[in-house]
C-alpha positions in Angstrom: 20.2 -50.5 -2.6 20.4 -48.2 -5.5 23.0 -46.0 -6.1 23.1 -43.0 -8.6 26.3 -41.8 -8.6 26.9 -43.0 -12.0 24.4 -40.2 -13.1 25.9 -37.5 -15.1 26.7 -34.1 -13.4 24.2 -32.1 -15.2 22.6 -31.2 -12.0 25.2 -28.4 -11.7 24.1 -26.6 -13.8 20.8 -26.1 -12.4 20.3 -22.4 -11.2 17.2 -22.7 -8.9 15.5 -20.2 -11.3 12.4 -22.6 -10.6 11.2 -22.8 -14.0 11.0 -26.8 -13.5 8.5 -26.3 -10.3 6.3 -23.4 -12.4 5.5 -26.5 -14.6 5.0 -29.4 -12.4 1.4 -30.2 -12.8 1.3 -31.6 -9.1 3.4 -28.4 -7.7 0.5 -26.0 -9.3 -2.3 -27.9 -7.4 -0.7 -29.1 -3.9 1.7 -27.8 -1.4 2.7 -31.4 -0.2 5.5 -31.7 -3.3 8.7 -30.2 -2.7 8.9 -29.3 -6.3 11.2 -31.2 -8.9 14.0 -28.4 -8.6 13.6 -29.8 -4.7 13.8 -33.3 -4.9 15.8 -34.1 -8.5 18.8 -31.2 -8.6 19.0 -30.0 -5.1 18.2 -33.7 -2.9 21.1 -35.1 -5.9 23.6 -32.8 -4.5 22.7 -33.6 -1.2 23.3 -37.1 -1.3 26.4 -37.1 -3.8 29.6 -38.8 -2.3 27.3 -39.3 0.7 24.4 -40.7 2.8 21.5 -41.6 1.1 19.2 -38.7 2.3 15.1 -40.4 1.4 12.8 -38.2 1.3 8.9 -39.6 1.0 7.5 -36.6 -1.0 9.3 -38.1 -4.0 5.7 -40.4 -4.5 4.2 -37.2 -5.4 6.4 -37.1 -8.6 4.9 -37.8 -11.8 8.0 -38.3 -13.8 5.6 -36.8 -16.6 8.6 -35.1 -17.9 7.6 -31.2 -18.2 10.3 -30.5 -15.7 12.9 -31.5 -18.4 11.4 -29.6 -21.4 11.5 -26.5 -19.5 14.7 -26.6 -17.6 16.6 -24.1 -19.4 20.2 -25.9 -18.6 18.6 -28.8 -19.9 18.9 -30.2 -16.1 18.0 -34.2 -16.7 15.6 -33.3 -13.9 13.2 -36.1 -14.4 16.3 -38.8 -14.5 17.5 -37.5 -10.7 13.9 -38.0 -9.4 13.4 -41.5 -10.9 16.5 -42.7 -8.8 15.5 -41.0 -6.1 11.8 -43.1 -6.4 14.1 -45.7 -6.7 16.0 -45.4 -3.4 12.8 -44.3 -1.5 11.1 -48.3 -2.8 14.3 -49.5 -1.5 14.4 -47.9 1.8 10.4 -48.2 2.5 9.7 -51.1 0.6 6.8 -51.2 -2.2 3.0 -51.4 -1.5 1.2 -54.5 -2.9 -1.1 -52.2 -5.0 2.4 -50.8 -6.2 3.6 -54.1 -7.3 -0.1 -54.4 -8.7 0.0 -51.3 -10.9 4.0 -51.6 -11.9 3.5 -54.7 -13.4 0.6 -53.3 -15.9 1.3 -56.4 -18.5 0.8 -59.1 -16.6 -2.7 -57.7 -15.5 -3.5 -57.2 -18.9 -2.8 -60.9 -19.8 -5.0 -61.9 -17.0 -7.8 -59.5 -17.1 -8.0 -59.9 -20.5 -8.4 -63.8 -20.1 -11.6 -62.9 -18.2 -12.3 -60.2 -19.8 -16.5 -60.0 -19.3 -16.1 -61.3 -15.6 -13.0 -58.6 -14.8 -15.2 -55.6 -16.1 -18.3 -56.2 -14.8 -16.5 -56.6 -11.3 -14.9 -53.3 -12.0 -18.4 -51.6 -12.1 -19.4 -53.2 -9.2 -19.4 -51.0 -5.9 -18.8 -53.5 -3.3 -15.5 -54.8 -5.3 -13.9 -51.4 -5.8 -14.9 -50.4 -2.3 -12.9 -53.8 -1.4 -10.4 -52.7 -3.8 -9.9 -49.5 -1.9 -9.6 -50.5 1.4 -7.5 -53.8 0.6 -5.4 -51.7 -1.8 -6.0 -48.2 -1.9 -7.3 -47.8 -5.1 -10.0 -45.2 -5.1 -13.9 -46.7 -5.5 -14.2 -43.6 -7.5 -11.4 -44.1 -10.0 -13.0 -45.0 -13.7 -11.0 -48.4 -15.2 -10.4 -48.8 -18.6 -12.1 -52.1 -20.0 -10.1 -55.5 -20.7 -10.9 -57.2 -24.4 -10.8 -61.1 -24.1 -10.0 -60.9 -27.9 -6.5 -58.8 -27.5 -4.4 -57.8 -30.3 -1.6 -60.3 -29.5 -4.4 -63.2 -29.7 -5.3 -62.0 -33.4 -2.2 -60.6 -34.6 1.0 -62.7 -35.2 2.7 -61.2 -38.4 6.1 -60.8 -37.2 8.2 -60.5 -40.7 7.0 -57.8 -43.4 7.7 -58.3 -46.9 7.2 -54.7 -48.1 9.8 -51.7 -49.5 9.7 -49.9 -46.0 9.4 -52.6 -43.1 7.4 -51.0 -40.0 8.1 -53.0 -36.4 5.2 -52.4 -34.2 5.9 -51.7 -30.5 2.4 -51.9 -29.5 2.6 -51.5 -25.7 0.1 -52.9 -23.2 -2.8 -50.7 -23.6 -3.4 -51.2 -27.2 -2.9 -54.3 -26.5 -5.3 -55.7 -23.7 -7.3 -52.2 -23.1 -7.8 -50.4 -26.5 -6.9 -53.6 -29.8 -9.0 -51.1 -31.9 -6.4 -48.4 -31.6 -3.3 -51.5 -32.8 -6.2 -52.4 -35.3 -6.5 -49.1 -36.9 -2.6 -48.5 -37.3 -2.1 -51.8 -39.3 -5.4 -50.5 -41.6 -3.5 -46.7 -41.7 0.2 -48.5 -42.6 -1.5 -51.2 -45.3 -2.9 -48.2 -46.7 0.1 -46.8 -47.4 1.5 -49.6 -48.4 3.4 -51.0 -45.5 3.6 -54.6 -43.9 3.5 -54.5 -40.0 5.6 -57.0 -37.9 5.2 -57.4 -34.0 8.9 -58.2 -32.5 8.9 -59.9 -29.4 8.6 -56.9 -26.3 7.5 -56.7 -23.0 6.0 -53.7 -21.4 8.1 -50.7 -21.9 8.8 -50.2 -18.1 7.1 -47.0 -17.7 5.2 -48.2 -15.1 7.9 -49.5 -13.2 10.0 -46.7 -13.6 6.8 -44.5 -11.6 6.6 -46.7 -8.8 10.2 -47.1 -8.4 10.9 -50.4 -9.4 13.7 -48.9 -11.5 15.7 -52.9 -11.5 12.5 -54.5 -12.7 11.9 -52.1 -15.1 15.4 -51.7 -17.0 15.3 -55.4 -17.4 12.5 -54.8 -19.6 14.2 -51.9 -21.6 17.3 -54.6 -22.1 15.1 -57.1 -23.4 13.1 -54.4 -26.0 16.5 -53.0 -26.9 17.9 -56.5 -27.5 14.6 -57.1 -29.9 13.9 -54.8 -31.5 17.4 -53.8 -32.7 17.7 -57.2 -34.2 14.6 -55.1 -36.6 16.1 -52.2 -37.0 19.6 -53.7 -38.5 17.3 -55.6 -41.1 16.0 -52.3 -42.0 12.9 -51.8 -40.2 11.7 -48.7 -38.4 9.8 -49.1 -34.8 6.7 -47.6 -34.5 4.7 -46.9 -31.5 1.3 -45.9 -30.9 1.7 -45.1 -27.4 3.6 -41.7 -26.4 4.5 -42.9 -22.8 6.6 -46.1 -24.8 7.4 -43.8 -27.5 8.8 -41.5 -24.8 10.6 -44.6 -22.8 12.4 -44.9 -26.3 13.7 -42.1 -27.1 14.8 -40.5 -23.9 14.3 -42.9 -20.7 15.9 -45.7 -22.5 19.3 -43.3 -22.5 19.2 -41.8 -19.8 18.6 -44.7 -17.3 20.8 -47.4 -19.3 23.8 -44.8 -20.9 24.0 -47.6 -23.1 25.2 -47.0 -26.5 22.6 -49.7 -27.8 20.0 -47.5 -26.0 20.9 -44.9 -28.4 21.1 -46.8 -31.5 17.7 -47.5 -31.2 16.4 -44.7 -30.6 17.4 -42.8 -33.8 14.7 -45.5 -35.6 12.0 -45.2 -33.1 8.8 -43.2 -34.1 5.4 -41.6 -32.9 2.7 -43.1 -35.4 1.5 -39.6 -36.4 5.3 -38.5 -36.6 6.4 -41.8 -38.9 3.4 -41.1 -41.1 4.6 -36.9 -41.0 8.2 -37.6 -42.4 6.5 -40.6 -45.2 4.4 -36.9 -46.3 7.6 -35.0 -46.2 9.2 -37.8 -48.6 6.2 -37.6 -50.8 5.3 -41.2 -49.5 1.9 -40.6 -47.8 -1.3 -42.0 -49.5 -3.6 -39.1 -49.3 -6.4 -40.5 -50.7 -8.5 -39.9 -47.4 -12.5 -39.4 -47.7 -13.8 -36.0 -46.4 -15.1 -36.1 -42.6 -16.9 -33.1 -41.5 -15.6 -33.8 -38.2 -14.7 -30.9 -35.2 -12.2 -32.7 -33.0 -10.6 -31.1 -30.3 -6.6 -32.5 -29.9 -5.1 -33.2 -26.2 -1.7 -33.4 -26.1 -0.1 -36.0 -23.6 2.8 -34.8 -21.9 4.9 -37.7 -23.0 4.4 -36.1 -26.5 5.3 -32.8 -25.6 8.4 -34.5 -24.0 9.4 -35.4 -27.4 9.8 -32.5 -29.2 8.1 -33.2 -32.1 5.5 -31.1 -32.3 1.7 -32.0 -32.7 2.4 -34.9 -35.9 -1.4 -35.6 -34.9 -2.6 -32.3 -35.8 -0.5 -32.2 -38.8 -1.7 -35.5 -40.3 -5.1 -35.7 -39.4 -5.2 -32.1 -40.7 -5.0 -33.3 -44.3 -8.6 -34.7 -44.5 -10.3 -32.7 -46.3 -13.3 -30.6 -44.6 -11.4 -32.3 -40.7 -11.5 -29.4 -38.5 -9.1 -30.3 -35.4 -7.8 -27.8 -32.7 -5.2 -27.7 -30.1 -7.2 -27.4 -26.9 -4.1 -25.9 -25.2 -4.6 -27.8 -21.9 -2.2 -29.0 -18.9 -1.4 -32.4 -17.7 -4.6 -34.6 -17.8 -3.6 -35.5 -13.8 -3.8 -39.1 -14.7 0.0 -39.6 -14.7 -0.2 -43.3 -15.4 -1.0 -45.3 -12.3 -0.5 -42.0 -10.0 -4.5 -41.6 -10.1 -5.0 -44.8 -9.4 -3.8 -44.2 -5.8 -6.0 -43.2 -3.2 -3.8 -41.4 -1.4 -3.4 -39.7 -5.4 -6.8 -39.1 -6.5 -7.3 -35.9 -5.1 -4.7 -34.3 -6.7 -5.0 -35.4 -9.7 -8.5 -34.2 -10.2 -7.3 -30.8 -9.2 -4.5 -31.2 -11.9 -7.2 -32.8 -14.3 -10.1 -29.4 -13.8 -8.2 -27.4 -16.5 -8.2 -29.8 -19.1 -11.6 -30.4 -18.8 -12.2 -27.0 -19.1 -10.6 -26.7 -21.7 -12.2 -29.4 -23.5 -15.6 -28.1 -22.8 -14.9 -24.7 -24.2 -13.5 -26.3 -27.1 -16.9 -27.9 -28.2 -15.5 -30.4 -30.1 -17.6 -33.5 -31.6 -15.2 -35.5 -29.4 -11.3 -35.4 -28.6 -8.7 -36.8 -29.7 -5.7 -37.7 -28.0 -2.8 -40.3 -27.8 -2.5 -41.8 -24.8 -4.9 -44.8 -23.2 -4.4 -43.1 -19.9 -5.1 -39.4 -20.9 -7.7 -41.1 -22.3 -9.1 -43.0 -19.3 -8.8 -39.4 -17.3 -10.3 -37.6 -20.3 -13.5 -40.4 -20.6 -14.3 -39.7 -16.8 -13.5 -35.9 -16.5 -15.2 -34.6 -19.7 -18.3 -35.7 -21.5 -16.6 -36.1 -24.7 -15.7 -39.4 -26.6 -12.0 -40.1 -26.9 -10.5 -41.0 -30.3 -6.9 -42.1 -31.7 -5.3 -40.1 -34.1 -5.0 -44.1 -35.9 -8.8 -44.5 -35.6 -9.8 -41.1 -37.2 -7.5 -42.0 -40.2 -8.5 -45.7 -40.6 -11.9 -44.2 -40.7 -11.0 -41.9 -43.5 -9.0 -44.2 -45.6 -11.7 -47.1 -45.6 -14.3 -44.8 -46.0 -12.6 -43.3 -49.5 -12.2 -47.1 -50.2 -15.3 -47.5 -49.9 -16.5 -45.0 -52.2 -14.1 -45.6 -54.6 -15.9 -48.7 -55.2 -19.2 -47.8 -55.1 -18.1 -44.8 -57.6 -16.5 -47.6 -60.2 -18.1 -48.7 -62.8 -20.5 -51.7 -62.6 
């Protein structure tokens, strides 16, 4: 049984001013959530120095993180309600399609392996109505494909050799789902002169951490932290392509672990777009990027806003020349990981997923842009709109100036 007394106290300070429920993308679309003020702050002071009080509405929690970035105590909100996830798996036990979806690496080393067979099933409506009624995963629910020729298969660097030493966290999407999006970072980073290493990783636990498999899950944050600090004390800087890893860096990392390794690392983990924002800021960035007449429209994950950071995307990709690319302003896409995979799930997150798509349609945008493979899979099946990564817009703009460079040179 898991026990979270260790947590910090900085539930006190919560004043049930309800700022935290106001922007819970599930509390603004269904009545079944108790609200994250509810079930992290108030159900933590509940069970402190006694019982372990469960409570079953805790599935409904995201841990998408908005809870956190508007408490205005800084309440570690999000933290309470992952325990509490935790407890409620212990108590109830986990679902097979649970264990199914928390372990999202080992699906992608086997779909991958049969890659052709595993999404052609996937279109298929006798297997997904099997998948829903063996697992509960909704017929309805679009999959993102599996590539048989994965970015772990073709890419084995794991040393670099250059000035500034970049060591890729590459995370399980880019890696069995999307390789084009790892492919298009290593183009951006040997344009600007940087040598890309792959450490050793496993997934980043996110996953785990949303279907309360907290145990399994902080294993796998030991065994990154143990990795990739062994980089970072040779001088490398981790970079992530994924916001939902980036995000289990910087903050989960700390907050579940209180380890002072956990925090070490974090001070040399980076967003792509942010990495590529501070090389600008110290005059480092190759701007030699080919004109695109593009109109993009840019989605924000929540797991970036989570950061902090600002919109780095926006910022880069704002520097090619004649690029037009807006904020499209919008909510929580209502994917939430593998919360709309569940059937139980799917509802609500379509209602949390209609104002994003509205959004995107008013925008009128050539196609969107965003950084995460699951905003991405909600965004290909809610919109009509093809879904780009802020790495694949720039690759594009930096071969496509190479490219005319030496068609421009003399013969």
């Amino acid at each position: 049984m898991h026990n979270y007394n260790f947590l910090d106290r900085s539930f006190d300070a919560c004043l049930k001013c309800h700022a935290c429920t106001a922007t819970c993308p599930v509390s603004n679309v269904s009545l079944e959530f108790g609200g994250p003020k509810h079930l992290g702050p108030e159900l933590k002071r509940l069970t402190d120095n006694q019982q372990v009080i469960d409570d079953k509405r805790i599935e409904l929690c995201t841990l998408c993180g908005n809870c956190d970035i508007s408490c205005p105590e800084n309440v570690h909100v999000s933290t309470l309600t992952a325990y509490a996830k935790a407890i409620h798996a212990d108590i109830e036990g986990t679902k097979l399609r649970d264990h199914v979806l928390s372990n999202a690496e080992l699906v992608g080393v086997a779909a991958s392996a049969f890659a052709p067979i595993t999404n052609a099933a996937m279109t298929m409506k006798p297997v997904r109505q099997v998948m829903q009624m063996v697992l509960g995963i909704p017929a309805e629910r679009k999959f993102p494909q599996y590539r048989f020729n994965n970015f772990k298969r073709k890419y084995r660097k794991t040393t670099s050799e250059t000035k500034r030493k970049v060591a890729y966290f590459v995370g399980c999407y880019a890696t069995y789902n999307a390789p084009e999006v790892a492919d298009s970072f290593v183009e951006v980073m040997k344009h600007n002169g940087i040598e890309v290493a792959v450490p050793k990783q496993k997934c980043c636990g996110v996953p785990m951490f949303a279907n309360g498999k907290m145990e399994q899950g902080l294993k796998n944050a030991k065994y990154n932290i143990e990795s990739l600090l062994e980089y970072t004390r040779q001088g490398y800087d981790i970079v992530l392509t994924c916001t939902s890893c980036t995000f289990a860096f910087k903050k989960e990392y700390i907050n579940y672990l209180q380890s002072a390794d956990a925090q070490e690392l974090a001070k040399h983990v980076y967003d792509a777009d942010e990495y590529l924002r501070m090389l600008k800021e110290a005059g480092e960035f190759n701007s030699n990027l080919a004109p695109m007449n593009d109109k993009a429209g840019y989605y924000a994950p929540c797991h970036m806003k989570g950061q902090g950071i600002g919109n780095p995307a926006m910022d880069i990709l704002g520097l090619i020349p004649g690029y037009e690319i807006q904020d499209v302003a919008a909510g929580c896409c209502g994917q939430c990981g593998t919360f709309g995979f569940k059937e139980e799930k799917y509802e609500i997150s379509m209602k949390i997923g209609k104002s994003m798509s509205e959004a995107i349609a008013d925008a009128d945008a050539d196609y969107t842009v965003t950084e995460c493979g699951m905003c991405r899979n909600q965004l290909e099946q809610l919109t009509t709109k093809n879904v780009k990564h802020p790495m694949q817009v720039l690759a594009q703009s930096y071969v496509k100036n190479l490219e005319e460079s030496v068609h421009a040179s003399p013969k």
